[in-house]
Structures are given as structure tokens and as C-alpha cells.
C-alpha positions in Angstrom: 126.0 -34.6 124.5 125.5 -31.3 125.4 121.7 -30.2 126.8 121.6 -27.1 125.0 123.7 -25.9 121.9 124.8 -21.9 122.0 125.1 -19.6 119.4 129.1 -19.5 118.7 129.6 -16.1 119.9 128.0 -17.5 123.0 131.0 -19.9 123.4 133.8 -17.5 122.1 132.2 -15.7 125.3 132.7 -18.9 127.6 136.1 -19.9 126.1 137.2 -16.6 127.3 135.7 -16.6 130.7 137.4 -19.9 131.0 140.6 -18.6 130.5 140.2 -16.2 133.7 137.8 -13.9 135.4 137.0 -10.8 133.2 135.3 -7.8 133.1 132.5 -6.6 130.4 135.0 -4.4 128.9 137.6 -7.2 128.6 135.2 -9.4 126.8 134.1 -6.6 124.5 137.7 -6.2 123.8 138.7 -9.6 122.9 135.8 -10.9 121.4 135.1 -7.4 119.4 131.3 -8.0 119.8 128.8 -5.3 120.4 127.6 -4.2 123.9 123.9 -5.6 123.2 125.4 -9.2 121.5 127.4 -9.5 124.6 124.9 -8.8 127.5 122.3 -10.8 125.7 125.5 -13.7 126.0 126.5 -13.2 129.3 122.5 -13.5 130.6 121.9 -16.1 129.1 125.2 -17.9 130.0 124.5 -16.8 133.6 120.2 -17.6 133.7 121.7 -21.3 132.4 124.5 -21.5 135.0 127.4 -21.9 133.0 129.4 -18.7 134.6 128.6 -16.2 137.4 129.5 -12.5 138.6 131.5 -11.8 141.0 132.3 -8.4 142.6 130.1 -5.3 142.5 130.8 -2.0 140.1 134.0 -1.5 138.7 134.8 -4.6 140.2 132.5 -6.8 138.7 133.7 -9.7 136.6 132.7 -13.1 135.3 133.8 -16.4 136.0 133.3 -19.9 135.1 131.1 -22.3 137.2 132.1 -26.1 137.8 128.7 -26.5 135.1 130.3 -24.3 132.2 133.6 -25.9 132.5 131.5 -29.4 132.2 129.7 -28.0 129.1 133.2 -27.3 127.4 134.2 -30.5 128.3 131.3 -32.2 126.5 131.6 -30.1 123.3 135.3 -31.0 123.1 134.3 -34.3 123.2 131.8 -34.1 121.0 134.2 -32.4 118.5 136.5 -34.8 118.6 134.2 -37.9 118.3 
């Protein structure tokens, strides 16, 4: 079972990230949150580990680590327990 349990918007986050790299604006896009939701998502998914940024300015996107793809993994299994 999962360590820690994420608010869902948290996840919709994650699932998206683990689709592909993205940018902030591509996740505000897709997962129509606010700017404030989002940040406050994507540093806490980042201070845990579960994805990381990559590039710098207007390159600057997130990505999936090894551990987030491992915490999707669990919750699926957990789902479908």
C-alpha cells in the first residue's frame, strides 16, 4: 500500500506527468486547475520524489521519477484489489 495518500488533483497531476514531460502551462491546461492548486501539487509531488524538473525557463518541464511511476503502480493495484 501506498506510504502516503494525495489529494486527487495531486494524482490527476501525476497521471499527466506520466503520460510525458510537461510544462506548467500544459498542466494548467489539461487539468484546468488554478495556478496556486497546481504549484502547491507539483512541490509537494517534487519535496516527496515522485517527479522532477527538468530544463531551466521556458524550457522547464516535469517528468516522472522511477518512485512516482512505483506509486501509480501501487494505487492501481490497490484499486483493483
Amino acid at each position: 500500500m501506498p506510504k502516503n495518500l494525495y489529494p486527487i488533483h495531486y494524482l490527476e497531476v501525476l497521471k499527466e506527468i506520466e503520460k510525458g514531460e510537461k510544462s506548467f502551462t500544459e498542466l494548467r491546461e489539461r487539468t484546468k486547475l488554478d495556478r496556486n492548486k497546481l504549484w502547491r501539487a507539483l512541490t509537494r509531488l517534487q519535496l516527496d520524489g515522485l517527479i522532477q524538473k527538468v530544463g531551466e525557463g521556458r524550457n522547464e518541464k516535469y517528468r516522472i521519477t522511477e518512485k512516482g511511476r512505483e506509486y501509480l503502480k501501487q494505487l492501481k493495484e490497490m484499486v483493483n484489489a
